[in-house]
C-alpha positions as a Markdown table, in Angstrom:
| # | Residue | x | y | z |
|---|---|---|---|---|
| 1 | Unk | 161.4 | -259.6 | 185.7 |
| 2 | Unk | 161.0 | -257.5 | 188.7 |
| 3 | Unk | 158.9 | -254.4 | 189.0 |
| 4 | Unk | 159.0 | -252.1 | 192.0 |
| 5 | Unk | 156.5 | -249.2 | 193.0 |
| 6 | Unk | 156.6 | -246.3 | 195.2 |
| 7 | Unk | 154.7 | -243.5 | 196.2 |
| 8 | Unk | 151.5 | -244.6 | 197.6 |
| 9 | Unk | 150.1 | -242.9 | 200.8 |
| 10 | Unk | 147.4 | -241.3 | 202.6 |
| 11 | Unk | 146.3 | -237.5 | 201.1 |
| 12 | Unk | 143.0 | -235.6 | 201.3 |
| 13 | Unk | 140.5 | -235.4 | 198.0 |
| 14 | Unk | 142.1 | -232.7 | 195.9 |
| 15 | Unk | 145.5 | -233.2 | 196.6 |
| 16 | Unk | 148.2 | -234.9 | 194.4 |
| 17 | Unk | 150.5 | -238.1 | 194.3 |
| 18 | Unk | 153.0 | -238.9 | 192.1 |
| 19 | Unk | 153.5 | -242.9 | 191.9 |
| 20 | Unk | 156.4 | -244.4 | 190.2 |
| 21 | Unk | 157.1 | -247.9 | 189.4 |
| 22 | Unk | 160.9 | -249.2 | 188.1 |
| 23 | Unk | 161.0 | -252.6 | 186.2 |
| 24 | Unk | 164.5 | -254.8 | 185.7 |
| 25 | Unk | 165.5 | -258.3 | 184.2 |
| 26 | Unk | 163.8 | -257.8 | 180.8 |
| 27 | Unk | 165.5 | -259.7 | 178.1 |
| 28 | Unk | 163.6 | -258.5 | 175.2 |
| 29 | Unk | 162.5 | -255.1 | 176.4 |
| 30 | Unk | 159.5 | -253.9 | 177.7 |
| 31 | Unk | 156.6 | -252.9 | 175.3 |
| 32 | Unk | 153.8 | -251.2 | 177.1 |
| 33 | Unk | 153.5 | -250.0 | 180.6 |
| 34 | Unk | 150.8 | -249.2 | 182.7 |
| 35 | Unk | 148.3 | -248.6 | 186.0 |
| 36 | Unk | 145.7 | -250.5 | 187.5 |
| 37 | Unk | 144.0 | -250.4 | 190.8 |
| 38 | Unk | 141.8 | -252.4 | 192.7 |
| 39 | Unk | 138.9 | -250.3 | 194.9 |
| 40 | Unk | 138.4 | -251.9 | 198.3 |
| 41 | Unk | 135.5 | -255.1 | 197.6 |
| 42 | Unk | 136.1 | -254.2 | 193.9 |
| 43 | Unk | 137.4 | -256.2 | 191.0 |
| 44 | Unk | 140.8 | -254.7 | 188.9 |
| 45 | Unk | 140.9 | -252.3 | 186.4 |
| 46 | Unk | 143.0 | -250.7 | 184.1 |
| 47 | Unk | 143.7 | -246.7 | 184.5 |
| 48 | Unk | 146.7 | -246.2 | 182.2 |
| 49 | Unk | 148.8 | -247.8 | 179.5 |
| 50 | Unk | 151.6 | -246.2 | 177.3 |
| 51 | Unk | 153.6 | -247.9 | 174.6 |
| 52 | Unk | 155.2 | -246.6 | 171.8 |
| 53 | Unk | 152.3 | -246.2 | 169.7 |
| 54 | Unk | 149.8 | -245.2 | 172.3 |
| 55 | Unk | 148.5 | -243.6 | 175.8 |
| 56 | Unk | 145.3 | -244.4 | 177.2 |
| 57 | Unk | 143.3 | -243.9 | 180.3 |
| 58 | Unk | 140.1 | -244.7 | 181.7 |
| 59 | Unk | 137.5 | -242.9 | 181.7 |
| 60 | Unk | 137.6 | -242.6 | 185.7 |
| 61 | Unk | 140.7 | -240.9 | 185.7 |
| 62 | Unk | 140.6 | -239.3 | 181.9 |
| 63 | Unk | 141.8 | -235.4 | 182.6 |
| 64 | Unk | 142.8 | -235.8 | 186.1 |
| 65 | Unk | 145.6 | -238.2 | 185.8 |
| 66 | Unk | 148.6 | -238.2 | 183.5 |
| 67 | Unk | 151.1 | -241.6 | 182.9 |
| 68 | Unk | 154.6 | -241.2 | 181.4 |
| 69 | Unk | 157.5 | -243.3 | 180.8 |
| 70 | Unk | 161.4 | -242.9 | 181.4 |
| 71 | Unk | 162.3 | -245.6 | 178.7 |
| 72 | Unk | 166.7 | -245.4 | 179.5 |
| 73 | Unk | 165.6 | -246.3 | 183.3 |
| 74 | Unk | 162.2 | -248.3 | 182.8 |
| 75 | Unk | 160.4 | -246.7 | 185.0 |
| 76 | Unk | 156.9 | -245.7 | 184.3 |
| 77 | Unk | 155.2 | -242.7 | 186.6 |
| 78 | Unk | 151.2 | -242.0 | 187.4 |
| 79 | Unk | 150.7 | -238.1 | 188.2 |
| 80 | Unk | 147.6 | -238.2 | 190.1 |
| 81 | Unk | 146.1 | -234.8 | 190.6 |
| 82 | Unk | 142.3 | -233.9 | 191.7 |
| 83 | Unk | 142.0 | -236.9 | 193.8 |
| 84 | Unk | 138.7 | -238.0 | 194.6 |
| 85 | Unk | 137.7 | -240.4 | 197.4 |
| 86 | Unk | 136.8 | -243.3 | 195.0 |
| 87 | Unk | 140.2 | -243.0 | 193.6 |
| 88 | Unk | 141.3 | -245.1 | 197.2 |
| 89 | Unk | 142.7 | -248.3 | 195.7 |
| 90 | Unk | 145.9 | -250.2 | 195.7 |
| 91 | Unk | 147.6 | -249.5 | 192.8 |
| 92 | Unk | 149.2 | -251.9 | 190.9 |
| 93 | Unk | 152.5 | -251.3 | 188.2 |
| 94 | Unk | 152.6 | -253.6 | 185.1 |
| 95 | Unk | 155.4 | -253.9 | 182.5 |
| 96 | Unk | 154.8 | -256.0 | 178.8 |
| 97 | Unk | 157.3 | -258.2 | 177.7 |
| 98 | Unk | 156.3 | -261.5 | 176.1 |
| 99 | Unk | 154.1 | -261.4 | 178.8 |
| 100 | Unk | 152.6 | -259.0 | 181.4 |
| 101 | Unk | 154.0 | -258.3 | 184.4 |
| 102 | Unk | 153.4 | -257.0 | 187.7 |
| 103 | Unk | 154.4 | -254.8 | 190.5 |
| 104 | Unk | 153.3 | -255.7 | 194.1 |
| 105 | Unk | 151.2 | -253.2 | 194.6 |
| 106 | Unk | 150.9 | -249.5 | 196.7 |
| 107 | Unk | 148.1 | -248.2 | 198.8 |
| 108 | Unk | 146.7 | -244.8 | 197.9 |
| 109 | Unk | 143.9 | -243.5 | 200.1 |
| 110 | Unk | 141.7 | -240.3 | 199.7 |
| 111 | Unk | 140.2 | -238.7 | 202.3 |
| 112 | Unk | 137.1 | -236.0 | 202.4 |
């Protein structure tokens, strides 16, 4: 299993970034999907997940940030709008199948 993501970058705190993330080589077929992201000095943690049965965000990014899911493609997308400077992070992908699995990773920065 192979995920890929795109659309990290540099953008100043308001603005918007669309992140995608395409997965490939699942035998089974993937279950949930989601976002995490790692702050700079900061431990992981989870922004986003969407499966079949359910969508949910952290609090962090609850309102400002919306995840959805091309199923046919297996891609899963992270609109990002409102950004904030503590939203900088790299921002990792992760796909479910009998186990979880992950993308390598894109750099969003916010600047003031």
């Amino acid at each position: 299993v192979q995920l890929q993501a795109s659309g990290g970058g540099s953008v100043q705190a308001g603005g918007s970034l669309r992140l995608s993330c395409a997965a490939s080589g699942s035998i089974y077929g993937f279950n949930g999907m989601g976002w995490s992201r790692q702050p700079p000095g900061m431990d992981r943690e989870l922004i986003a997940y969407v499966s079949d049965e359910v969508t949910t965000y952290a609090d962090s990014v609850k309102g400002r940030f919306t995840i959805s899911r091309d199923n046919a493609e297996n891609t899963v997308f992270l609109q990002m709008n409102s950004l904030k400077r503590e939203d900088t992070a790299i921002y990792y992908c992760f796909a479910e199948e009998t186990q979880r699995y992950w993308g390598q990773g894109t750099q969003v920065t916010v600047s003031s």
